[in-house]
Every structure is written in structure tokens, then in C-alpha cells.
C-alpha positions as CSV (number, residue, x, y, z in Angstrom):
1,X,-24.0,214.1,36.5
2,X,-26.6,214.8,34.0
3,X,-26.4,217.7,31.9
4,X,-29.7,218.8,29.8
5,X,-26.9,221.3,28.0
6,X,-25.6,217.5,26.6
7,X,-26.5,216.4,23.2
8,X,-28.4,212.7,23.6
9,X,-26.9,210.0,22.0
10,X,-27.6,206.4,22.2
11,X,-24.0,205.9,23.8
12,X,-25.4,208.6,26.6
13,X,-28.3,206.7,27.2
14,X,-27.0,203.1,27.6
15,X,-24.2,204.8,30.1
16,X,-27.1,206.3,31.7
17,X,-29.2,203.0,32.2
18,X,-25.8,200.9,33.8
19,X,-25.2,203.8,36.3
20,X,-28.7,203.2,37.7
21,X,-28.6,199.7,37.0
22,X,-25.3,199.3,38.7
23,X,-27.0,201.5,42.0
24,X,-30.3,200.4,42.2
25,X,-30.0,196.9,40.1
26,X,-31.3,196.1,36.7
27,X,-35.0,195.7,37.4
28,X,-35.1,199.9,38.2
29,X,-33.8,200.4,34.6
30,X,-37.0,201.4,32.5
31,X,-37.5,203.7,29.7
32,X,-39.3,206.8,32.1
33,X,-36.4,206.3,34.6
34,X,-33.8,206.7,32.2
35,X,-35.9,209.6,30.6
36,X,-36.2,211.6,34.4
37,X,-32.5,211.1,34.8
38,X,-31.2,212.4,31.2
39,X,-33.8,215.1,31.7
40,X,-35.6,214.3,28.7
41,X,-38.9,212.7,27.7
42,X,-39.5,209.2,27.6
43,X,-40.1,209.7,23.5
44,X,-36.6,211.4,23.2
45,X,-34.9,208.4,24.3
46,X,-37.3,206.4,21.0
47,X,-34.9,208.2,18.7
48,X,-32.0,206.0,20.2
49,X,-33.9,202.8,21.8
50,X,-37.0,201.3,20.6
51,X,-37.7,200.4,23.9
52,X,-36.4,198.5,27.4
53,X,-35.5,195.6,25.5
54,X,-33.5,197.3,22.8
55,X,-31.9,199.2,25.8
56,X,-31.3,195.8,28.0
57,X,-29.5,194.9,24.4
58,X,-27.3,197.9,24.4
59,X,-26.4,197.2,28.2
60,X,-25.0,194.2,27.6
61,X,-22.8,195.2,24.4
62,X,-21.5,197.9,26.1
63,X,-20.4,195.5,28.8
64,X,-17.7,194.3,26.1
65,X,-16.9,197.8,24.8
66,X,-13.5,197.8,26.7
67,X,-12.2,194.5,25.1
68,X,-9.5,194.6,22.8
69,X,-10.6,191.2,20.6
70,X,-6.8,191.4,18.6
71,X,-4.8,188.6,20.0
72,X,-1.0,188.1,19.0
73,X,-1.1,185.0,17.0
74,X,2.2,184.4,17.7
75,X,1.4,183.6,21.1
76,X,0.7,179.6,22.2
77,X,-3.3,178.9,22.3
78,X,-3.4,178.8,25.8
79,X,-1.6,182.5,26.2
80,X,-3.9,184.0,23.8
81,X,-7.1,182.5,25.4
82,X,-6.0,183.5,29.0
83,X,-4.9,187.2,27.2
84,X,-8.5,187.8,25.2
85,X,-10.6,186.7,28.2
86,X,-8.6,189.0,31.1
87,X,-9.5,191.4,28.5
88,X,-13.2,190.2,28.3
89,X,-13.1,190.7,32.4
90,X,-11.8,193.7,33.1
91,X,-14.2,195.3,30.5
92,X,-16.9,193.5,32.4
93,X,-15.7,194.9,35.7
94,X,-16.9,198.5,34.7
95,X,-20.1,197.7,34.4
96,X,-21.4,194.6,37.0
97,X,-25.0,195.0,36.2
98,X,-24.2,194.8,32.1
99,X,-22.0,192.4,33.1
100,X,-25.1,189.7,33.8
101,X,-27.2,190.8,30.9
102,X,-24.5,188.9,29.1
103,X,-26.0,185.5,30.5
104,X,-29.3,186.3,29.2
105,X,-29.6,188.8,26.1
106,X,-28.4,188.0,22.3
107,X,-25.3,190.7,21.5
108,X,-24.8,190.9,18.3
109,X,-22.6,194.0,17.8
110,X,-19.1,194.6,16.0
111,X,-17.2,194.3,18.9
112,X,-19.3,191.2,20.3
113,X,-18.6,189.5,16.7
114,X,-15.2,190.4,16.7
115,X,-14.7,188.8,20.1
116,X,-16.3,185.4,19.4
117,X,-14.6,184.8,16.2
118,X,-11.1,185.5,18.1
119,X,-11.8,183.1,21.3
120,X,-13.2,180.4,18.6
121,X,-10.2,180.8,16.6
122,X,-8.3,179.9,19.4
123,X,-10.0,177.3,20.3
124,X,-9.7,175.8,17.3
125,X,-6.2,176.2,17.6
126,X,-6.5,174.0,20.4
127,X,-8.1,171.6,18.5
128,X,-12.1,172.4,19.3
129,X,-14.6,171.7,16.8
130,X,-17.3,174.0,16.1
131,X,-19.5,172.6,19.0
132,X,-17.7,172.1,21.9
133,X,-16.1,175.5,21.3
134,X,-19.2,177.0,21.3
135,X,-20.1,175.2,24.2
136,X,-17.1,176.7,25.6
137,X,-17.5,179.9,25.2
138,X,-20.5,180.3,26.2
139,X,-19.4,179.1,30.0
140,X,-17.0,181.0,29.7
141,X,-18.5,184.5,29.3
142,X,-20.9,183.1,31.7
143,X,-18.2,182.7,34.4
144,X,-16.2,186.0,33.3
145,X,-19.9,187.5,34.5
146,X,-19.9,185.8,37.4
147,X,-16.4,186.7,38.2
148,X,-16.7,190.8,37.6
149,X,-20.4,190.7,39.3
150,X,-19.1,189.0,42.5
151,X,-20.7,185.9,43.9
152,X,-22.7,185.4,46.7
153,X,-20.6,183.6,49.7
154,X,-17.4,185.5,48.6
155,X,-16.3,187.6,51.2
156,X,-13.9,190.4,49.9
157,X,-11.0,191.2,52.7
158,X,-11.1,194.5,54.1
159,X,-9.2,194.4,57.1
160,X,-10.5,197.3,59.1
161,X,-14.1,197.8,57.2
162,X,-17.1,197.9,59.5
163,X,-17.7,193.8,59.1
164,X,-14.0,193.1,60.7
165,X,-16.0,192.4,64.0
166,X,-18.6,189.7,62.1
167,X,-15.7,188.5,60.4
168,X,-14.1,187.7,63.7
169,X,-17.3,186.4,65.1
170,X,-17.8,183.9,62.2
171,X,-13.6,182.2,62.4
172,X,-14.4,181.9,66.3
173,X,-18.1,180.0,65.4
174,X,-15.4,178.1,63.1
175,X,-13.1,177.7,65.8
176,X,-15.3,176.1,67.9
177,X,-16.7,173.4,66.0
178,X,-16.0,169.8,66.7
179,X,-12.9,168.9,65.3
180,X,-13.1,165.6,64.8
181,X,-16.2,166.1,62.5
182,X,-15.0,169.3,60.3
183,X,-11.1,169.1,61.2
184,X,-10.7,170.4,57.8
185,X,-13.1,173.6,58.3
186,X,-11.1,174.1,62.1
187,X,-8.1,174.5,60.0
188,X,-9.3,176.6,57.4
189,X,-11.1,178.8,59.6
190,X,-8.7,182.0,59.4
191,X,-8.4,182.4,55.0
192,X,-12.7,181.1,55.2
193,X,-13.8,183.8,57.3
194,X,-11.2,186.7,56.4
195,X,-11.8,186.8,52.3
196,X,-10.3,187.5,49.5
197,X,-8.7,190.6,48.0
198,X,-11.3,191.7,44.6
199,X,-7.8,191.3,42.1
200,X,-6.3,188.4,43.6
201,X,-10.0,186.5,43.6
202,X,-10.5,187.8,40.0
203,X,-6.5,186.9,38.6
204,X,-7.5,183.1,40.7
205,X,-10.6,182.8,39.2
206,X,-9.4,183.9,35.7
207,X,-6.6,181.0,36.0
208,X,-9.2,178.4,36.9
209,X,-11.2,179.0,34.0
210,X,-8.5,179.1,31.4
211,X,-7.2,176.1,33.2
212,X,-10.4,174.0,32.5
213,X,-10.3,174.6,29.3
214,X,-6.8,173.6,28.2
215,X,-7.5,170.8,30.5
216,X,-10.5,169.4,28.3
217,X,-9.1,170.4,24.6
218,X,-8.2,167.3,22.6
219,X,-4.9,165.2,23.0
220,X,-2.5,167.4,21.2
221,X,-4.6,169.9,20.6
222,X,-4.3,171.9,17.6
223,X,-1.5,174.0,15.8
224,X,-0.2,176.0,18.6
């Protein structure tokens, strides 16, 4: 709830902007809006943003506010990749909508800064040059994204939720294709058309991406 009674502080209006960005999508977040739902005018919110892209900006730092960018280096390259980017996703996971602004705005705060010179760090440990470990973590906060915004095609298991029936509808349409042609989708009907629970899809998906990468780093990699 908004309170008028509240001082305004840039922190209170970038919280303000990915509530309604996280209800009504990012394209709903402008400068009035954000003004009617603080109950302020739109030239209060100037002290604090010079306008929607400076807010858009703000959005997507805040989106890694939660990380903790400290790594134990005692732990093996791998470990410590795997520990800063669950880190990176669950702070995206608050925020969705801030989440994807990631992908597409320049963040150049303390906490952003802190955060790339740790997952660099250990990926030079792993024995990434300057280039391909910028390469890489680029995909990955692209993924991490991806992963705490949901994707499209991913259907999240609620067993007794209002889509049970369509879910049922869609493994019998499954069911009933030709086997001979899609034997594989016959037999992988049930887990296809039932989901996936959010944290188990999220831990998987987490896995897979810190998998890729030790999978490409240089023979031997780098001090461990």
C-alpha cells in the first residue's frame, strides 16, 4: 500500500515501478503512473529519476539488490560459479519484470560492479580470457532472466489448480498420437503435459547453465 504520510525516496519509487510492472507488465510503467500511485506529482518523482529511462535503469539494478557478490575463495571454480549465480537468481525471482530489463538496459551500480568482477574472477579461475568470459556472462545473466521470469511452453505443476482438466486433455491428445511416428512423445506424455514444480525447474535449470560452462572452459582450466 501507498502511503502519502511516506517520505519519497528513489528506493520507494523504483519498488513502486516493479510492483506495477510485475502486475500490469513493463510497458504500463511511466513516469504519471508511478506519480498517481505514490500520490505525488509527476515532478516529485524528477528529484529521484530524470525520467522513464533513468527509472527503467533503476528497475533493473534493483533486480540484483538481493545478491550477495562475496564468494568463498576457498571453494573449487565450479562451486563458486554455481554459489554466485543461485544468488544472482533468487534475487531475480523477486522481481520478474526487473528481472528482463537486465537483457536490455546498461547497470552500472555498486552492487552490479561488484557482481561482474566476482563471476569474471571465477572464470578466470577457470581459465577464461577476458572475452569469452564476457561472452559468458552475459548468457548467463541472460538465462538467470529467463529462468526467474518463466518461459513460455513451461507448464508449472499444480495438481488440483483450475488447468488440471486441460492438462489432462493435452496427455490424452498425446496419448493418442501415432506411435510409430512420435513413440517418444507417446511415452513422455505424462511428465510433458503435467509440468514442473517453480524450484525444482529453477534448481534444473540453474545446473544446466553452470554445467555448460564448466563444460566449455579450457582443458585444465585455471587455478582451482
Amino acid at each position: 500500500m501507498n502511503r502519502p504520510d511516506v517520505p519519497l525516496t528513489r528506493a520507494r519509487v523504483i519498488a513502486a515501478a516493479n510492483d506495477l510492472a510485475d502486475a500490469e507488465g513493463v510497458a504500463a510503467v511511466t513516469v504519471r503512473r508511478i506519480a498517481t500511485e505514490l500520490q505525488v506529482t509527476p515532478m516529485a518523482l524528477y528529484w529521484h529519476v530524470r525520467g522513464k529511462d533513468e527509472l527503467l535503469d533503476g528497475m533493473a539494478g534493483s533486480a540484483l539488490d538481493r545478491v550477495d557478490p562475496v564468494v568463498d575463495p576457498a571453494l573449487p571454480w565450479p562451486d563458486g560459479i554455481r554459489s554466485l549465480l543461485g544468488s544472482m537468481l533468487r534475487s531475480l525471482c523477486h522481481s520478474p519484470a526487473a528481472a528482463a530489463l537486465l537483457s536490455t538496459r546498461t547497470v552500472t551500480s555498486q552492487r552490479s560492479l561488484e557482481i561482474t568482477e566476482s563471476l569474471l574472477e571465477l572464470l578466470r579461475r577457470g581459465g577464461f580470457g577476458p572475452g569469452p568470459a564476457t561472452q559468458i556472462a552475459r548468457h548467463a545473466v541472460a538465462s538467470l532472466a529467463a529462468l526467474a521470469g518463466g518461459s513460455s511452453g513451461v507448464v508449472v505443476r499444480e495438481p488440483d489448480g483450475p488447468a488440471a482438466p486441460e492438462r489432462r486433455r493435452a496427455r490424452e491428445r498425446l496419448e493418442a498420437l501415432p506411435a510409430q511416428r512420435y513413440p517418444r512423445l507417446v511415452e513422455a506424455a505424462g511428465p510433458l503435459s503435467e509440468g514442473i514444480e517453480r524450484e525444482e525447474y529453477l534448481a534444473l535449470g540453474l545446473e544446466l547453465l553452470v554445467a555448460g560452462i564448466v563444460a566449455t572452459a579450457p582443458r585444465g582450466g585455471g587455478p582451482s
